[in-house]
MDTraj code that builds the backbone (N, CA, C; nanometers):
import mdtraj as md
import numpy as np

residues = "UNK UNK UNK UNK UNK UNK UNK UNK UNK UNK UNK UNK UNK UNK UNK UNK UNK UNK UNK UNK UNK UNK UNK UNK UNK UNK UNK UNK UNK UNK UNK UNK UNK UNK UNK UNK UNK UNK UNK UNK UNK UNK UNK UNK UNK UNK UNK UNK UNK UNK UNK UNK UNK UNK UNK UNK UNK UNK UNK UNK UNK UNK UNK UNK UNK UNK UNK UNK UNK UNK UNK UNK UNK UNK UNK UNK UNK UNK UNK UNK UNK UNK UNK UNK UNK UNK UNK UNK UNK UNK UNK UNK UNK UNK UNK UNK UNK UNK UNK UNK UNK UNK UNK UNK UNK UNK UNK UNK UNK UNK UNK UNK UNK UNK UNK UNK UNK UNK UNK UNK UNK UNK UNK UNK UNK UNK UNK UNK UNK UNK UNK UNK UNK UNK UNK UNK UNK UNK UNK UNK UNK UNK UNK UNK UNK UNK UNK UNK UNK UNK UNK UNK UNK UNK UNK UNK UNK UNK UNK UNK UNK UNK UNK UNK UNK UNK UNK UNK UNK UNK UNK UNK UNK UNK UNK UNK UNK UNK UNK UNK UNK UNK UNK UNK UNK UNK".split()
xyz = np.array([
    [-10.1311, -17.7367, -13.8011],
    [-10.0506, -17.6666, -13.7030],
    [-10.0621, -17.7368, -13.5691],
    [-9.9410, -17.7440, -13.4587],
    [-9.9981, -17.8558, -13.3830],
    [-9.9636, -17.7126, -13.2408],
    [-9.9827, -17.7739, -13.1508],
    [-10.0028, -17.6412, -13.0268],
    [-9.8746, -17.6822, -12.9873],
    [-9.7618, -17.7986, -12.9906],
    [-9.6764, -17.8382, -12.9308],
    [-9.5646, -17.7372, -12.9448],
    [-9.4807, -17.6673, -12.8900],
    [-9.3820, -17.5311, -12.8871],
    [-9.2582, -17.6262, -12.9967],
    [-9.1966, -17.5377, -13.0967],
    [-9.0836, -17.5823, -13.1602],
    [-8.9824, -17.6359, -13.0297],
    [-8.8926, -17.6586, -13.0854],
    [-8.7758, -17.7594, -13.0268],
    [-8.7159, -17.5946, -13.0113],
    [-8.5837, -17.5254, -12.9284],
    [-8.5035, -17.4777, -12.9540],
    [-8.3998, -17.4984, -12.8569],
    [-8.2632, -17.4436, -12.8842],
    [-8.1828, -17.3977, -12.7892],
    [-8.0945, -17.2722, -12.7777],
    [-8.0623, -17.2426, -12.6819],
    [-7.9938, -17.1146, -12.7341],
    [-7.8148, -17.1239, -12.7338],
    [-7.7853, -17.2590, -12.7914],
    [-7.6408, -17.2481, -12.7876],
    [-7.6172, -17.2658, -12.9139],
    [-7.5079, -17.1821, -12.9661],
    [-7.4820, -17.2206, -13.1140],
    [-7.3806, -17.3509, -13.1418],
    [-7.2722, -17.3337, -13.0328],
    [-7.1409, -17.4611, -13.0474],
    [-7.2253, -17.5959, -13.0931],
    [-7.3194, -17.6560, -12.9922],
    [-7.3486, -17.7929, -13.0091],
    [-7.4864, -17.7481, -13.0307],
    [-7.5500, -17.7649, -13.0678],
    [-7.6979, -17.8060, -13.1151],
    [-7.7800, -17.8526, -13.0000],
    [-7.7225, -17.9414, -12.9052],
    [-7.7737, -18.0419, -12.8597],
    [-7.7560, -17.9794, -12.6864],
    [-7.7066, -17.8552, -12.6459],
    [-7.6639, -17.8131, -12.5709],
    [-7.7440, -17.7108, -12.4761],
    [-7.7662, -17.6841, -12.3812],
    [-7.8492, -17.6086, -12.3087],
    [-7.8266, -17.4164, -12.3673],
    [-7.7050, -17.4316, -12.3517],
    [-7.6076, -17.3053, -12.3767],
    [-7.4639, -17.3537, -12.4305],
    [-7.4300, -17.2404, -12.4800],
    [-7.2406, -17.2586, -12.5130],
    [-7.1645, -17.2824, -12.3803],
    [-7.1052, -17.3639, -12.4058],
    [-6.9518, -17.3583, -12.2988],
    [-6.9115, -17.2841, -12.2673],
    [-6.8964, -17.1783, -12.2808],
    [-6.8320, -16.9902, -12.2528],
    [-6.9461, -16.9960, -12.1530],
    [-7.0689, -16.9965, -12.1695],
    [-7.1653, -16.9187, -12.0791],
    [-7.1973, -17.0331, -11.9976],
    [-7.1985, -17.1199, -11.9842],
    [-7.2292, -17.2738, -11.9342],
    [-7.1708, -17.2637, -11.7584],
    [-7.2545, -17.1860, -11.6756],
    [-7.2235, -17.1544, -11.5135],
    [-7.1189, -17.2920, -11.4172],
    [-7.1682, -17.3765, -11.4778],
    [-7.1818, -17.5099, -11.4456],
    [-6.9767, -17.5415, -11.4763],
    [-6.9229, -17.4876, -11.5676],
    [-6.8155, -17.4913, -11.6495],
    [-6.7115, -17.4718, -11.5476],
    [-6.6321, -17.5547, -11.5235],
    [-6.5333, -17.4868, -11.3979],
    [-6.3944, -17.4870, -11.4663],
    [-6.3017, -17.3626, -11.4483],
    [-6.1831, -17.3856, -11.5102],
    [-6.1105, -17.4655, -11.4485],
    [-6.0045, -17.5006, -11.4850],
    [-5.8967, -17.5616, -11.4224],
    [-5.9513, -17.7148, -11.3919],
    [-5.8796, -17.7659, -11.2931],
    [-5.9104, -17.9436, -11.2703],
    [-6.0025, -17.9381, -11.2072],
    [-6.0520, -18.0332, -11.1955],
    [-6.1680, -18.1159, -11.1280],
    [-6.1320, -18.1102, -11.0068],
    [-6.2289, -18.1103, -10.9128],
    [-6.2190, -18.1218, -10.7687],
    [-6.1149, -18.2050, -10.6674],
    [-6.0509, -18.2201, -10.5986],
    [-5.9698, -18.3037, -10.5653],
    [-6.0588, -18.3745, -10.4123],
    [-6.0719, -18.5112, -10.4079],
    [-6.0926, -18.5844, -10.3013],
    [-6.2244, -18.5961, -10.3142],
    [-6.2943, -18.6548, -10.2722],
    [-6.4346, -18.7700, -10.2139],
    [-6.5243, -18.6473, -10.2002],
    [-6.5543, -18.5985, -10.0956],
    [-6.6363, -18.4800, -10.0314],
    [-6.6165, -18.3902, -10.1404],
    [-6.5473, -18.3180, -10.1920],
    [-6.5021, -18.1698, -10.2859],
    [-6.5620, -18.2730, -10.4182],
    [-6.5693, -18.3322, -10.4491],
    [-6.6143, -18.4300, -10.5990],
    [-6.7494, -18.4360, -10.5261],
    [-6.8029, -18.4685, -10.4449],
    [-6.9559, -18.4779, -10.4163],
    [-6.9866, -18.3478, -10.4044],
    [-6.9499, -18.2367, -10.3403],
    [-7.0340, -18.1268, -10.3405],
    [-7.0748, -18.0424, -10.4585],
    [-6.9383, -18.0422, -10.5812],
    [-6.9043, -18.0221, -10.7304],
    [-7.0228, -18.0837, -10.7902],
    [-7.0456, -18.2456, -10.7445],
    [-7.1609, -18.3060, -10.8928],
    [-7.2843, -18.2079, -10.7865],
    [-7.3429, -18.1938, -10.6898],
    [-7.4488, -18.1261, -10.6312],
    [-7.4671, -18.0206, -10.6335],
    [-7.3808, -17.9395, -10.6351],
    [-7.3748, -17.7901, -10.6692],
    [-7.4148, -17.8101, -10.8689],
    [-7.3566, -17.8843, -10.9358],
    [-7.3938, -17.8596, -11.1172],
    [-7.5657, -17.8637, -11.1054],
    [-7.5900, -17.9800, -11.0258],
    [-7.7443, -18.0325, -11.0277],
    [-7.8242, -17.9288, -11.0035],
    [-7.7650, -17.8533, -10.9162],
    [-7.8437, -17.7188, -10.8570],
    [-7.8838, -17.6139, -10.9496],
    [-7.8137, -17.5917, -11.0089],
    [-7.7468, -17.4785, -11.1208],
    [-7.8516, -17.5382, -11.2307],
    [-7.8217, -17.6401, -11.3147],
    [-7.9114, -17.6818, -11.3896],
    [-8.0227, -17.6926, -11.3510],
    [-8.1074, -17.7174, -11.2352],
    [-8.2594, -17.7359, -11.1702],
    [-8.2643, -17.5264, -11.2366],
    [-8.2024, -17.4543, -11.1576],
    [-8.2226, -17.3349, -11.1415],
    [-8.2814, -17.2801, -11.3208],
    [-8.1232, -17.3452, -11.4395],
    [-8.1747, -17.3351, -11.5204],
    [-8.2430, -17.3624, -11.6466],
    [-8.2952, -17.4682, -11.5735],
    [-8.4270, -17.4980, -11.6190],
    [-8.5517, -17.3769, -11.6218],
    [-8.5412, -17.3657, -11.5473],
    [-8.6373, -17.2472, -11.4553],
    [-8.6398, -17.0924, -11.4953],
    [-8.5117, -17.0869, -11.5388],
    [-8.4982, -16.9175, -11.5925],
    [-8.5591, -16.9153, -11.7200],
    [-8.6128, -16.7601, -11.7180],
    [-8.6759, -16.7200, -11.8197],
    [-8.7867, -16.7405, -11.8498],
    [-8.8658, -16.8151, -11.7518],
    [-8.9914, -16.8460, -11.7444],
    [-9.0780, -16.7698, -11.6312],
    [-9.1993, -16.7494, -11.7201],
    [-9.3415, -16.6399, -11.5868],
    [-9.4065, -16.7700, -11.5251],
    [-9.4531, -16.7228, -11.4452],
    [-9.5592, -16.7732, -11.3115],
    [-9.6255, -16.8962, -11.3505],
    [-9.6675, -16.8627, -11.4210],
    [-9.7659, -16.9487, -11.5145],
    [-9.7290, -17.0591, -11.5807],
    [-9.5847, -17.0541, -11.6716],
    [-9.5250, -17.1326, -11.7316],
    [-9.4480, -17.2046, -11.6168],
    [-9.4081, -17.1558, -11.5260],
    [-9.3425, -17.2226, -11.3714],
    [-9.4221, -17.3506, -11.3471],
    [-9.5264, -17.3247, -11.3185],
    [-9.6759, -17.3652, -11.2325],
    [-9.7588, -17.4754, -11.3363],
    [-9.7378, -17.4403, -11.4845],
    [-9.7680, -17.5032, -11.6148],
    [-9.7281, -17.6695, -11.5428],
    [-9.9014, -17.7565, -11.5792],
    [-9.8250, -17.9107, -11.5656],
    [-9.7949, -17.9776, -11.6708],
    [-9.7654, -18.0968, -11.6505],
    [-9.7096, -18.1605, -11.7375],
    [-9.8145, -18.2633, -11.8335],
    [-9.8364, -18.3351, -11.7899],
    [-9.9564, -18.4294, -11.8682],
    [-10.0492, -18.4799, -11.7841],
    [-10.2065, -18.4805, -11.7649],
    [-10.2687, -18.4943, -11.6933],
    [-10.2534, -18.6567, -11.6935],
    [-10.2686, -18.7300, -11.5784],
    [-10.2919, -18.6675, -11.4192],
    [-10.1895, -18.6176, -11.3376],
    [-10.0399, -18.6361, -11.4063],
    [-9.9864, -18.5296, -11.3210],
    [-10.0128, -18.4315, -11.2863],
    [-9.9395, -18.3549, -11.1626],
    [-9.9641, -18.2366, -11.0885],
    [-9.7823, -18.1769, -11.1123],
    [-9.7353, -18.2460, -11.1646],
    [-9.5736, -18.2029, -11.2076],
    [-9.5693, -18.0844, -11.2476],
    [-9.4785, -17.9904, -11.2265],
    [-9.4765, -17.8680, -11.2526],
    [-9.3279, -17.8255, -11.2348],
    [-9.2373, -17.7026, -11.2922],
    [-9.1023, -17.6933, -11.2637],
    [-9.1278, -17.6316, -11.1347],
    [-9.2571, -17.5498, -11.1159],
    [-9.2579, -17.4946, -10.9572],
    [-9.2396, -17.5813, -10.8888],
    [-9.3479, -17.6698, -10.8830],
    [-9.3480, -17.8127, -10.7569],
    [-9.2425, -17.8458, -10.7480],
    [-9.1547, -17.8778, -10.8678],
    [-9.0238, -17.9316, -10.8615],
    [-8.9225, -17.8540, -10.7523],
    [-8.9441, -17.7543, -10.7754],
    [-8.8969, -17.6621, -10.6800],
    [-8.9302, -17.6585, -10.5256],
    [-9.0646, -17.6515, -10.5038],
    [-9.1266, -17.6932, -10.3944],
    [-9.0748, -17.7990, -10.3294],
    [-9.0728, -17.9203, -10.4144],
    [-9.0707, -18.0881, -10.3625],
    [-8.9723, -18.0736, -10.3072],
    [-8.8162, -17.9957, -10.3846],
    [-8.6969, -18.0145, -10.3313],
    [-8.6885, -17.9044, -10.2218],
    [-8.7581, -17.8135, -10.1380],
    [-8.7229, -17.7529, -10.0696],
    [-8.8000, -17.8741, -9.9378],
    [-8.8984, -17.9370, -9.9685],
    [-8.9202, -18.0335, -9.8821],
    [-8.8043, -18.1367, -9.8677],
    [-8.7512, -18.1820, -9.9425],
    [-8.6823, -18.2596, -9.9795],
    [-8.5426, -18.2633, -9.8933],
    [-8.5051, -18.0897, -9.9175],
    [-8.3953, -18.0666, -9.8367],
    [-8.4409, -18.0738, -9.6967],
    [-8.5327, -18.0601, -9.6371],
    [-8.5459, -18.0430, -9.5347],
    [-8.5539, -18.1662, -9.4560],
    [-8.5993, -18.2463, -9.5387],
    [-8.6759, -18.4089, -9.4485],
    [-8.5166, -18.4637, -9.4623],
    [-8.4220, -18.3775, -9.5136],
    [-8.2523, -18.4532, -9.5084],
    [-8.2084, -18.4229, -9.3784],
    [-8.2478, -18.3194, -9.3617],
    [-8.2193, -18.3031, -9.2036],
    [-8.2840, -18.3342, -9.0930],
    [-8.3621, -18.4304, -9.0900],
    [-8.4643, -18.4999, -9.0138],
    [-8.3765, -18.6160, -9.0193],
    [-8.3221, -18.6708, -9.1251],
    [-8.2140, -18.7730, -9.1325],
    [-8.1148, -18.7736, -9.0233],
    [-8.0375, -18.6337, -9.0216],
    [-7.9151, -18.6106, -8.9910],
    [-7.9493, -18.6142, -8.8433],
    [-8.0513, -18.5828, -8.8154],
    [-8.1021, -18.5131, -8.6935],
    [-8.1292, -18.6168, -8.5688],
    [-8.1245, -18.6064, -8.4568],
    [-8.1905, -18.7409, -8.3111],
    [-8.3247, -18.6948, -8.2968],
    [-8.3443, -18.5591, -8.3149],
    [-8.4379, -18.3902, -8.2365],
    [-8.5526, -18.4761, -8.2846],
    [-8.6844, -18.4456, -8.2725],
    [-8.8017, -18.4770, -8.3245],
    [-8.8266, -18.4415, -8.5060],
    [-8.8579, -18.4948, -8.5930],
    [-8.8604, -18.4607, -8.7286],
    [-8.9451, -18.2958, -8.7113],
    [-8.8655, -18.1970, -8.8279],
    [-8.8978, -18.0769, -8.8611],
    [-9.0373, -18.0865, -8.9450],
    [-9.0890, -17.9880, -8.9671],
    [-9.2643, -17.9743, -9.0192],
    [-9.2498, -17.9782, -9.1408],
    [-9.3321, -18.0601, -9.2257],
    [-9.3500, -17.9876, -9.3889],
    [-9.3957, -17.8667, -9.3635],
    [-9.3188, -17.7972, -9.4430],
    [-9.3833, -17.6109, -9.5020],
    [-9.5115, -17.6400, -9.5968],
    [-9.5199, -17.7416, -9.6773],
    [-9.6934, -17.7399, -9.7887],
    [-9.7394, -17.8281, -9.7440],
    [-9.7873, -17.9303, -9.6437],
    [-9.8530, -17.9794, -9.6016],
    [-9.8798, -18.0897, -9.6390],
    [-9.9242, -18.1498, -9.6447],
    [-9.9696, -18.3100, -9.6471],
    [-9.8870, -18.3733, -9.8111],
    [-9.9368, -18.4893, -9.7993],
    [-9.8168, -18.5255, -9.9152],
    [-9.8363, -18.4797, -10.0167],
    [-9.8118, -18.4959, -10.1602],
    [-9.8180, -18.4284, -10.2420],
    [-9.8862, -18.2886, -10.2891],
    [-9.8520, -18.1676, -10.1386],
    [-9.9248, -18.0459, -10.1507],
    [-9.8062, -17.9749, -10.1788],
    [-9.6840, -18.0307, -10.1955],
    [-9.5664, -17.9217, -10.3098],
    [-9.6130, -17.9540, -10.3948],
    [-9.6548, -18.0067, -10.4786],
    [-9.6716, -18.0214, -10.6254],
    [-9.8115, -17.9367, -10.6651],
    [-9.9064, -17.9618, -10.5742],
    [-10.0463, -17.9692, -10.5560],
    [-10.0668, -17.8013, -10.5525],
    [-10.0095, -17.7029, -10.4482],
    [-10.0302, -17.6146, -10.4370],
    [-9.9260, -17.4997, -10.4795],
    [-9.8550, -17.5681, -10.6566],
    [-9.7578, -17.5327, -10.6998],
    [-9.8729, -17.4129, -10.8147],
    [-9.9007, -17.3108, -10.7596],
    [-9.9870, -17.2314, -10.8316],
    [-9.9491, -17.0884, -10.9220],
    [-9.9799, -17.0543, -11.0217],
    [-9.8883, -16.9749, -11.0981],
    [-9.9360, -16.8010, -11.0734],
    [-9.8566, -16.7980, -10.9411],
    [-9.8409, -16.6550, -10.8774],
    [-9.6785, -16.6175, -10.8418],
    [-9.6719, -16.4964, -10.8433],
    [-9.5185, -16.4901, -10.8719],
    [-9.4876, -16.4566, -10.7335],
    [-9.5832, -16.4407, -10.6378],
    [-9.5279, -16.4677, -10.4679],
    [-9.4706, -16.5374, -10.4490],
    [-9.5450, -16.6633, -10.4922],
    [-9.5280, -16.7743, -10.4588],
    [-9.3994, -16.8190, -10.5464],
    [-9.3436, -16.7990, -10.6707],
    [-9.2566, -16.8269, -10.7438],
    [-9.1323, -16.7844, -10.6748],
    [-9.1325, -16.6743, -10.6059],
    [-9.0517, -16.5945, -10.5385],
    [-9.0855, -16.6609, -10.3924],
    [-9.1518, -16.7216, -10.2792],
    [-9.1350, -16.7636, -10.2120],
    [-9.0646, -16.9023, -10.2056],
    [-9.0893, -17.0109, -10.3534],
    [-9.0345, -17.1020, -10.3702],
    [-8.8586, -17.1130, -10.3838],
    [-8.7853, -17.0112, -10.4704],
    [-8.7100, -16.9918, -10.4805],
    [-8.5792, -16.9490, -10.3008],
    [-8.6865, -16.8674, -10.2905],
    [-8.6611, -16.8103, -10.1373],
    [-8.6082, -16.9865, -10.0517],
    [-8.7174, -17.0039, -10.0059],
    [-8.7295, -17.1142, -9.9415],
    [-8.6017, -17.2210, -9.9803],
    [-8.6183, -17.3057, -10.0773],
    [-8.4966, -17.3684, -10.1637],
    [-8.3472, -17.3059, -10.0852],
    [-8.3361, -17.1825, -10.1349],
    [-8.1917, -17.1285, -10.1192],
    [-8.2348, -17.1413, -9.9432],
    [-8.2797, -17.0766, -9.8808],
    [-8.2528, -17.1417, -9.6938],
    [-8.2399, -17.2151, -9.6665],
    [-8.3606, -17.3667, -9.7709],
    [-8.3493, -17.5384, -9.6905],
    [-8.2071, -17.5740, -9.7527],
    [-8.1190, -17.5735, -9.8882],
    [-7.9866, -17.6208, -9.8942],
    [-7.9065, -17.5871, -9.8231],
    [-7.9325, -17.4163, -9.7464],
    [-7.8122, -17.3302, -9.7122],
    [-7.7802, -17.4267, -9.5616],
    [-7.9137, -17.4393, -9.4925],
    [-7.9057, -17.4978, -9.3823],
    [-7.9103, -17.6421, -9.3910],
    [-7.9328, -17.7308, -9.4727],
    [-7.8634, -17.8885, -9.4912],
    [-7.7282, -17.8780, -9.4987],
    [-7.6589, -17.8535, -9.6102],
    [-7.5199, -17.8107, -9.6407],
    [-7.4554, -17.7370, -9.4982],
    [-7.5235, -17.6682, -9.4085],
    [-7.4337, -17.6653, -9.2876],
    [-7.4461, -17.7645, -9.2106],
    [-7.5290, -17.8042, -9.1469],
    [-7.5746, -17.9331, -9.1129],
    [-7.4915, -18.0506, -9.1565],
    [-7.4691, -18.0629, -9.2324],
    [-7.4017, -18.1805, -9.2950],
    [-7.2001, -18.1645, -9.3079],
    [-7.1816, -18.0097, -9.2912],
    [-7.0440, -17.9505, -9.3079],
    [-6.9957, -18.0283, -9.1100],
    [-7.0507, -18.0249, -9.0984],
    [-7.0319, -18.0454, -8.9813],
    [-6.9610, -18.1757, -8.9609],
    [-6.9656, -18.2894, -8.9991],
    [-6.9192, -18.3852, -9.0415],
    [-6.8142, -18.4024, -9.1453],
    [-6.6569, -18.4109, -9.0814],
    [-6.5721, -18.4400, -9.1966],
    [-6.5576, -18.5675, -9.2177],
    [-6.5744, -18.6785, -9.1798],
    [-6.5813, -18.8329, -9.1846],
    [-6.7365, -18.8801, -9.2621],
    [-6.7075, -18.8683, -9.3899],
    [-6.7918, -18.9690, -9.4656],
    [-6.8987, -19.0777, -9.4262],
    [-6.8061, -19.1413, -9.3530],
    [-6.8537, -19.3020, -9.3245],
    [-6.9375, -19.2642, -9.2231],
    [-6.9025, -19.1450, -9.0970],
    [-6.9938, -19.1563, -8.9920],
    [-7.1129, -19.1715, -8.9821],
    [-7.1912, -19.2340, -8.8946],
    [-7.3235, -19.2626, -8.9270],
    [-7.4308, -19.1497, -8.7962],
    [-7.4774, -19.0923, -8.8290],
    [-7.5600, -18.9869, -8.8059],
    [-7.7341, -19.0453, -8.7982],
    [-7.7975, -18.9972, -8.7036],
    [-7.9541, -18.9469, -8.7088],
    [-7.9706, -19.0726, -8.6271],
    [-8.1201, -19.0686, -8.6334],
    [-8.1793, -19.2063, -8.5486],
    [-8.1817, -19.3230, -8.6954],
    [-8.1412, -19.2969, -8.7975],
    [-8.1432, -19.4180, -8.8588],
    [-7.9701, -19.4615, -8.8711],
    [-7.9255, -19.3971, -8.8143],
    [-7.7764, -19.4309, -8.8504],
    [-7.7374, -19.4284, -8.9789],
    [-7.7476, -19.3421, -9.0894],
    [-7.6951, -19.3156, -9.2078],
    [-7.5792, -19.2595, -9.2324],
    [-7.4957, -19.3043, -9.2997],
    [-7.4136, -19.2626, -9.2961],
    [-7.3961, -19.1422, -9.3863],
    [-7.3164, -19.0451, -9.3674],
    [-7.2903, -18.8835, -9.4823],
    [-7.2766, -18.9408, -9.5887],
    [-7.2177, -19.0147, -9.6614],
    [-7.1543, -19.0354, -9.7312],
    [-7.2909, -19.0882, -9.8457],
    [-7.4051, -19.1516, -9.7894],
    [-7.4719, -19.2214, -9.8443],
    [-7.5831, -19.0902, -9.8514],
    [-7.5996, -19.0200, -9.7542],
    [-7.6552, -18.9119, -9.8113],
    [-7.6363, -18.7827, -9.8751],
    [-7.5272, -18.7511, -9.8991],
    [-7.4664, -18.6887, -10.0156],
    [-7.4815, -18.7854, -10.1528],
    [-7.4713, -18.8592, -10.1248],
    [-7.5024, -18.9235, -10.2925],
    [-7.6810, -18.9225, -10.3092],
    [-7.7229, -18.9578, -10.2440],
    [-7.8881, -18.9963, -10.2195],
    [-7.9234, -18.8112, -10.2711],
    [-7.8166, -18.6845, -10.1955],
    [-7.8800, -18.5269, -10.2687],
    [-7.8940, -18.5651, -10.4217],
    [-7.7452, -18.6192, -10.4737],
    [-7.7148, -18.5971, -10.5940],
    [-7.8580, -18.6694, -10.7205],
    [-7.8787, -18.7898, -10.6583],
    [-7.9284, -18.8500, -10.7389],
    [-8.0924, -18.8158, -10.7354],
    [-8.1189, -18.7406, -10.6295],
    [-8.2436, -18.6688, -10.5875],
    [-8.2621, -18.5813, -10.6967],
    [-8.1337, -18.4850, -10.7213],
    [-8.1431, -18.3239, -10.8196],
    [-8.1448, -18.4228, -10.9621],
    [-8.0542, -18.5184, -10.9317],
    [-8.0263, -18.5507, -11.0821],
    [-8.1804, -18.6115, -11.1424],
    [-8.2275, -18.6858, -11.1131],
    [-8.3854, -18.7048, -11.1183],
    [-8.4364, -18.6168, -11.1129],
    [-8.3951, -18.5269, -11.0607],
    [-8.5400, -18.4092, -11.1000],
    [-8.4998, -18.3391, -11.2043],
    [-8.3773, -18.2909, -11.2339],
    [-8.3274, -18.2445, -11.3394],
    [-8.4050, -18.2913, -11.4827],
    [-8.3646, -18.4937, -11.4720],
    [-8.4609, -18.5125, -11.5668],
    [-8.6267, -18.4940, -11.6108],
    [-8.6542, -18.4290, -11.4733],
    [-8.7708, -18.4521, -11.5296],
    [-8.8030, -18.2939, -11.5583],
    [-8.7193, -18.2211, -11.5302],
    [-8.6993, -18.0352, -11.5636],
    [-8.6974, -18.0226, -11.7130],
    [-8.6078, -18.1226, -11.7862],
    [-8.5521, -18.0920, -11.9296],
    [-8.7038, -18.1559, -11.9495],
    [-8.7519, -18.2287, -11.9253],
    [-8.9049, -18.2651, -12.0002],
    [-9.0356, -18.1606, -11.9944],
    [-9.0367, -18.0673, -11.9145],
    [-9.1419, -18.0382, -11.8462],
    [-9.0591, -17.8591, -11.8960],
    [-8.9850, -17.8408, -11.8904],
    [-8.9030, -17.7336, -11.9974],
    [-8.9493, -17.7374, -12.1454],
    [-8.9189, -17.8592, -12.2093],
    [-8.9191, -17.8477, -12.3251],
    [-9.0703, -17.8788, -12.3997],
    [-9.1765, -17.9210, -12.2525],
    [-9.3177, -17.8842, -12.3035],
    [-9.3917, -17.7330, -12.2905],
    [-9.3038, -17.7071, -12.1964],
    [-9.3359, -17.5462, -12.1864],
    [-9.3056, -17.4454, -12.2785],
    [-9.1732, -17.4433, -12.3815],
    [-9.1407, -17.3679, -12.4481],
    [-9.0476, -17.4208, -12.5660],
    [-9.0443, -17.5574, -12.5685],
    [-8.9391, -17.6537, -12.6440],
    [-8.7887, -17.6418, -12.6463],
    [-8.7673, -17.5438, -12.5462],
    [-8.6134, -17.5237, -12.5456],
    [-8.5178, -17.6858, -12.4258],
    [-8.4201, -17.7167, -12.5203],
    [-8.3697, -17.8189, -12.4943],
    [-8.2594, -17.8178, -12.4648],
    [-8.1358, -17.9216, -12.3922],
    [-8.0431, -17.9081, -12.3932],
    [-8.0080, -17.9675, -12.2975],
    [-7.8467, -17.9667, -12.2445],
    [-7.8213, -18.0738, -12.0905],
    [-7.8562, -17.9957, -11.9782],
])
top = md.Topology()
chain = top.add_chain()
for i, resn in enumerate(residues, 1):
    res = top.add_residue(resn, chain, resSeq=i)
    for name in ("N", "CA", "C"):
        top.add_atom(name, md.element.get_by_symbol(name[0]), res)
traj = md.Trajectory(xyz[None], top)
């Protein structure tokens, strides 16, 4: 008998699928986004959704659960990292003096990703304020190309830099998911 959790998923259509297409949040009717900006916020908003469900249906513990020692990887931290994550984007955008880490020194999102459901519930919390306030921050800018902050970056390069941020973590959600409970899928 091995301790490793069966494989599952809970979609019947594809096998290979997180969920069915009917229930699939992520699923948008009608066409695809029209223009540059509305196509970038669309792939960042799916990334979001999928980070999130990764995450559902899981206790404190299984949140907080790491991955293979010596990691400190966890779907919490993951959560954590990206509420840092969002935030040091607006340190980008920003001239002002850089904003504070909320967990402290470097790897103390991951580190002090501990399986209490305050804290599961403060992580979540947090997340939804640091996007709400990047995403305004960044609305602010209808020109792509403009180049913003004391490094001069341009929007355009950091809207892709969100995407590929979630999308990396995503991957490492479906791994760290499917050691927690073997449930699989996109």
């Amino acid at each position: 008998m091995s301790d490793q959790p069966a494989r599952w998923t809970q979609a019947t259509v594809y096998p290979d699928m997180w969920t069915d297409p009917d229930k699939d949040p992520r699923n948008n009717e009608g066409a695809s986004p029209d223009g540059e900006l509305a196509t970038l916020q669309d792939f960042l908003t799916n990334y979001r959704i999928t980070l999130r469900m990764k995450c559902e249906g899981l206790d404190a513990e299984q949140l907080a659960r790491r991955s293979v020692p010596p990691s400190t990887m966890s779907l919490l931290g993951l959560l954590r990292h990206l509420v840092e994550v969002e935030r040091d984007w607006r340190n980008w955008i920003s001239d002002d003096d850089p904003l504070p880490k909320l967990y402290g020194k470097r790897d103390a999102d991951f580190d002090g990703a501990v399986a209490d459901q305050a804290e599961v519930d403060a992580a979540y919390a947090a997340l939804e304020r640091e996007q709400a306030a990047t995403d305004a921050a960044l609305a602010a800018y209808a020109d792509l190309g403009e180049r913003v902050g004391k490094e001069r970056i341009a929007v355009r390069e950091l809207m892709v830099h969100r995407i590929e941020e979630y999308a990396r973590h995503c991957g490492h959600a479906d791994l760290l998911r499917e050691c927690v409970d073997g449930r699989v899928g996109q």
